[in-house]
C-alpha positions in Angstrom: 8.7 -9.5 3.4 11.8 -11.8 2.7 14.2 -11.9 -0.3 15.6 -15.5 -1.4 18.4 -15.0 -3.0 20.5 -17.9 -5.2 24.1 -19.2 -4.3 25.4 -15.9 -5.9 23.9 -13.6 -3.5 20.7 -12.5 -6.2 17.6 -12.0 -5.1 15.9 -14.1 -7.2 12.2 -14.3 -5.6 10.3 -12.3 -2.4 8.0 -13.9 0.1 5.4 -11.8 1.7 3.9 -11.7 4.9 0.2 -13.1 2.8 2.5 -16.1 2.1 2.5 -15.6 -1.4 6.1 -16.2 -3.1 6.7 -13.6 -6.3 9.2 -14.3 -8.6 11.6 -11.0 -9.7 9.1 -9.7 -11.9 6.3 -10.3 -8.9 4.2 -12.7 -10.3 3.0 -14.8 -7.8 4.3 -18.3 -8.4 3.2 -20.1 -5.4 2.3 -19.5 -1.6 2.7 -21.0 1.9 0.1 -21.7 4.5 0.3 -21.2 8.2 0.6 -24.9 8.6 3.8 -25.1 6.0 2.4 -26.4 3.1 3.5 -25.4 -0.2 1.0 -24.8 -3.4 1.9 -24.1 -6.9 0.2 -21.6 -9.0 -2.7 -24.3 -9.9 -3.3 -24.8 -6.4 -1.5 -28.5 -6.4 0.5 -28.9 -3.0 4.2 -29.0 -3.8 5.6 -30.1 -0.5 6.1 -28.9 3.4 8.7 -27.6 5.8 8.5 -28.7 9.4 9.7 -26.6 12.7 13.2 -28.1 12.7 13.9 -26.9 8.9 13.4 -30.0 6.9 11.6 -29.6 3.3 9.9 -32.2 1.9 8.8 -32.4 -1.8 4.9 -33.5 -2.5 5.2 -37.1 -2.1 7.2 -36.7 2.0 11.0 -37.6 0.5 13.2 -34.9 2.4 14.5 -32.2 -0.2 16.8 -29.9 1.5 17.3 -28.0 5.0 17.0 -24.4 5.9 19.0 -23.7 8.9 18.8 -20.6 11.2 21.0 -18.4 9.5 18.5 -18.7 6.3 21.3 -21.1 4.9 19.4 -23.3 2.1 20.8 -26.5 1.2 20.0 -29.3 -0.7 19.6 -33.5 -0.3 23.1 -34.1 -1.0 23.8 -31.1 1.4 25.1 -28.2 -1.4 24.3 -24.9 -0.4 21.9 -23.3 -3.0 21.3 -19.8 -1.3 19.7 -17.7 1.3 16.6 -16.0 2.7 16.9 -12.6 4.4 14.3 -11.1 6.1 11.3 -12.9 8.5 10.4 -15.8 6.9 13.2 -17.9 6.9 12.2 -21.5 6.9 9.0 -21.0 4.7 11.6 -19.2 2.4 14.1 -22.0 2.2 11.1 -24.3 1.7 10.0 -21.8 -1.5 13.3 -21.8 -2.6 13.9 -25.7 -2.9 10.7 -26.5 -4.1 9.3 -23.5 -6.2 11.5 -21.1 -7.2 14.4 -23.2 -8.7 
């Protein structure tokens, strides 16, 4: 399991090795397949990540970048938090397109 935490350090959602991202209370609000695709709740693809840490949203416009120190950032390249733990690109890729 993984924590993504915000810009202020709080973990704010959990990703687990099922792919399925909970939110703090640990309802599931989305998960991640094998091949990085992201769902939403009602099954409806939210976006990707790819092996070099680019997100892209549903519609393939890139989002954000999760580099290897589980850095998230955003388009305009503002850091919005962190993942800590395993996961860290499919966590980034939660973090910019489900949990905010």
């Amino acid at each position: 399991m993984s924590n993504i935490l915000n810009l202020d350090g709080y973990a704010i959602a959990t990703i687990g090795e099922d792919g399925h991202v909970r939110n703090k209370q640990g309802s599931v609000i989305g998960r991640i397949s094998a091949d990085g695709e992201l769902f939403n709740t009602a099954g409806d693809k939210a976006g990707r990540y790819d092996a070099s840490g680019y997100v892209y949203d549903e519609s393939g416009k890139r989002v954000g970048t999760v580099h290897t120190d589980g850095k998230v950032y955003d388009y305009n390249n503002r850091y919005i938090g962190r993942v800590e733990g395993d996961h860290m690109e499919s966590g980034g890729a939660a973090l910019l397109l489900l949990v905010r």
